[in-house]
C-alpha positions as CSV (number, residue, x, y, z in Angstrom):
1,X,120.9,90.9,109.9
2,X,123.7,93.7,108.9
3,X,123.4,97.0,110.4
4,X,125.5,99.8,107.6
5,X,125.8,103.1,108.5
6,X,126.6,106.0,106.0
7,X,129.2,108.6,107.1
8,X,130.5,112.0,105.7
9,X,130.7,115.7,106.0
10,X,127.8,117.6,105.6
11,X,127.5,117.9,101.2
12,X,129.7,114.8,100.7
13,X,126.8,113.4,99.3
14,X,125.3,110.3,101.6
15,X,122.1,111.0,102.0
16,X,120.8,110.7,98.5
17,X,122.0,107.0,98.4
18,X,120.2,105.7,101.7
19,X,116.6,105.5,100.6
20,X,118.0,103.8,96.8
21,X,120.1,101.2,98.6
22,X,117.2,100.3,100.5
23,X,115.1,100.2,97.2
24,X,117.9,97.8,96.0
25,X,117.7,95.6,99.3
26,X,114.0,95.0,99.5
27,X,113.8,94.2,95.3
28,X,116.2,91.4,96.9
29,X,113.4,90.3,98.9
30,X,115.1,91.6,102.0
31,X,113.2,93.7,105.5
32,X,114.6,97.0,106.3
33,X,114.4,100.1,108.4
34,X,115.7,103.2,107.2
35,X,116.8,105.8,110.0
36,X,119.1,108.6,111.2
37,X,120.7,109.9,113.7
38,X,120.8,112.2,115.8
39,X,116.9,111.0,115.6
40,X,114.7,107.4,114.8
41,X,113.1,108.5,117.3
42,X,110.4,110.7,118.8
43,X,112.6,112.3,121.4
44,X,115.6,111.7,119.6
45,X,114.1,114.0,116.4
46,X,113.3,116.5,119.5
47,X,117.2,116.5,120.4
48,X,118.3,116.9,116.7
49,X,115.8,119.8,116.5
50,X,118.1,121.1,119.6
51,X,121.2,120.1,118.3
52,X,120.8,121.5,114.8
53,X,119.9,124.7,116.3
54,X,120.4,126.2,119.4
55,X,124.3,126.9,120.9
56,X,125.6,124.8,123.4
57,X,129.0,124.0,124.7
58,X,131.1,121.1,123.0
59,X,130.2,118.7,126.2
60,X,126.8,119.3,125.8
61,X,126.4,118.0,122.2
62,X,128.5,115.6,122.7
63,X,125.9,113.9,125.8
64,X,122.8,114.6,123.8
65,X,124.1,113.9,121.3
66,X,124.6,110.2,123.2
67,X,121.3,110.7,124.9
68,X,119.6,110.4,121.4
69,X,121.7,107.8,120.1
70,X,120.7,105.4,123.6
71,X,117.1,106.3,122.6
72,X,117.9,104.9,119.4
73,X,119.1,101.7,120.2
74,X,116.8,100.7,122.4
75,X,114.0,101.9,120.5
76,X,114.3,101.1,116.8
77,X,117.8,99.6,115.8
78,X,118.6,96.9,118.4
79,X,114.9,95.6,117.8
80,X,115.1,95.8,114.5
81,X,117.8,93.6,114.4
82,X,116.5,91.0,116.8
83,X,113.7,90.8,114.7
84,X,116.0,90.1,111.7
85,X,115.9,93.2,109.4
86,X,118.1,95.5,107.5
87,X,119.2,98.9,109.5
88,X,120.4,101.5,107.8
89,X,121.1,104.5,109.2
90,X,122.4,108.4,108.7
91,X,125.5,108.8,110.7
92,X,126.2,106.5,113.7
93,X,129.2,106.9,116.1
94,X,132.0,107.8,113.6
95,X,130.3,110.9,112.9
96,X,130.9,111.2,116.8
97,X,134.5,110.8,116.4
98,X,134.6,113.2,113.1
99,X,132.7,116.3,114.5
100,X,132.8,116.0,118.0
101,X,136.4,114.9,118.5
102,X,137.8,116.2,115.7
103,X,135.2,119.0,114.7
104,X,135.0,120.6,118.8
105,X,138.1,119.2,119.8
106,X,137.0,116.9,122.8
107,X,139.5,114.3,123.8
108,X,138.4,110.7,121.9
109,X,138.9,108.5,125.4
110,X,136.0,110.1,126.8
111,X,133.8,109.6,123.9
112,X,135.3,106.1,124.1
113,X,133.5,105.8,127.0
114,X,130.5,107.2,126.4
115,X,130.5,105.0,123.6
116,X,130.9,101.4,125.6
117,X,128.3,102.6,127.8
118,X,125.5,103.3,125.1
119,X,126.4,100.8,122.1
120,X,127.9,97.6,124.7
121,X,130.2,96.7,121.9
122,X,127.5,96.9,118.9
123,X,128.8,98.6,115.6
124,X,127.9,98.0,112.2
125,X,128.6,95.7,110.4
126,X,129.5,97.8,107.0
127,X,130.2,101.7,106.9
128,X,130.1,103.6,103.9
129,X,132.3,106.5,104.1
130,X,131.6,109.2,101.5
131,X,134.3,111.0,101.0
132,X,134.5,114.6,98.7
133,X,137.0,117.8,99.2
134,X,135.3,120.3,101.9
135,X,135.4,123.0,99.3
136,X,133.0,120.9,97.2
137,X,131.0,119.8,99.7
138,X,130.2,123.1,100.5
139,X,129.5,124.3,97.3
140,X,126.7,121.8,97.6
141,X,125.7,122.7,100.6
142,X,125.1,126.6,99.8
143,X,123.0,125.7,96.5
144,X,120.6,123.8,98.3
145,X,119.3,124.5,101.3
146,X,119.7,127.0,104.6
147,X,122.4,125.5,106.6
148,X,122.2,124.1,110.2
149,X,124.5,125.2,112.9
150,X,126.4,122.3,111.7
151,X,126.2,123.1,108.2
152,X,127.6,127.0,109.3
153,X,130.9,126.0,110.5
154,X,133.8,127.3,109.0
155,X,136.0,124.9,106.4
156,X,138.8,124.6,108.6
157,X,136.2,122.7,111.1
158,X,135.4,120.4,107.9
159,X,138.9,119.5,107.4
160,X,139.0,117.9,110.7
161,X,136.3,116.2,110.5
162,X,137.5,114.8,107.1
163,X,140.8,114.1,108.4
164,X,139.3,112.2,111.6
165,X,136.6,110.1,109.1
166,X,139.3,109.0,106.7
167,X,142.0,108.2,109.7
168,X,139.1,105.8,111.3
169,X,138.8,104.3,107.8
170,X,142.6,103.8,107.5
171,X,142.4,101.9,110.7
172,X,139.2,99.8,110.0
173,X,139.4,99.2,106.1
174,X,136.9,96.2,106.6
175,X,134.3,97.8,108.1
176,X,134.8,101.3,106.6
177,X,134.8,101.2,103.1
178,X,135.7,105.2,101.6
179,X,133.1,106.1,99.1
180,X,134.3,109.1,96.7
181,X,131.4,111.1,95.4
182,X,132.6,113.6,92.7
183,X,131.6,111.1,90.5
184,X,128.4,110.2,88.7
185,X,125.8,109.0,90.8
186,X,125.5,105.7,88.4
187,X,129.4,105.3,89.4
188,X,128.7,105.1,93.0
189,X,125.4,103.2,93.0
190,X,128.1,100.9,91.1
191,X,130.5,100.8,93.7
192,X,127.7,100.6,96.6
193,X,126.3,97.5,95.0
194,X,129.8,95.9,94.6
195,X,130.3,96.6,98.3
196,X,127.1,95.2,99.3
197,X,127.1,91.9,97.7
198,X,129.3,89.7,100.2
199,X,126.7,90.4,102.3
200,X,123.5,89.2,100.9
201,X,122.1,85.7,101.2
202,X,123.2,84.0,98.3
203,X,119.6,83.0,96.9
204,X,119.3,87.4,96.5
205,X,122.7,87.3,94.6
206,X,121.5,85.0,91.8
């Protein structure tokens, strides 16, 4: 069964659209799991807690940040797939890439291998890349909630990120697909739906 992922800065938007694309999924008779990451897990929500708050060095993220993900895997999205359901989850290893590579700087081939270790070749099948200028994502930000230690970097740190997310789109256009989101949210639910048809069964698509 697919596994999608949704990427994007912090405020670009994705989160709002996980929980109504799985709404759309199971009306199409379909079995999924909803997750995140860094969590889907018991320890792995621990680790976020940690990640999300307390200071650490780059390399130190960057490992729990793996830890979590290996916890992940092996707890909730590789069985969930062997049993033949849906995954979707909050951020997955491109959001590794975005802030960690180009967020903190750390050099990509080491996160390349951190990444062969863990994930053995598994990616998803279909990424959803929402996409929004940093200075409107964190507009959003501020008028909703108290920020993470994520969420408190500066917008120069955002820009990277950004520019790292879209180059990973521009080199995988199949499985990335850029989502903009200073639209209407009936615009993008649009666009989502169009995106997700090729791959349901073709009994849900009648």
């Amino acid at each position: 069964m697919p596994f999608i992922s949704f990427e994007g800065i912090d405020g670009a938007g994705k989160s709002t659209h996980v929980q109504w694309l799985a709404a759309v999924l199971r009306a199409h008779q379909q079995t999924v799991i909803t997750t995140r990451e860094p969590g889907g897990t018991p320890l792995g929500e621990t680790l976020r807690q940690l990640l999300l708050n307390d200071a650490m060095s780059a390399d130190t993220e960057l490992l729990l940040m793996f830890a979590a993900r290996a916890e992940h895997l092996a707890q909730v999205i590789r069985p969930a797939l062997q049993r033949g359901e849906w995954v979707l989850t909050d951020r997955f290893t491109d959001a590794s890439y975005a802030y960690q590579c180009g967020g903190r700087g750390i050099q990509p081939h080491r996160l390349a291998v951190l990444e062969q270790w863990v994930q053995q070749g598994l990616q998803p099948d279909l990424t959803f890349l929402f996409d929004v200028e940093v200075d409107v994502a964190q507009q959003r930000l501020t008028a909703h909630h108290r920020p993470d230690r994520f969420e408190r970097e500066q917008g120069d740190f955002f820009e990277r990120v950004r520019t790292v997310y879209l180059q990973r789109a521009a080199a995988e256009p199949q499985r990335i697909r850029v989502v903009r989101t200073d639209r209407s949210i009936d615009a993008i639910r649009c666009e989502l739906s169009e995106l997700l048809r090729p791959l349901l069964p073709a009994k849900a698509c009648e």
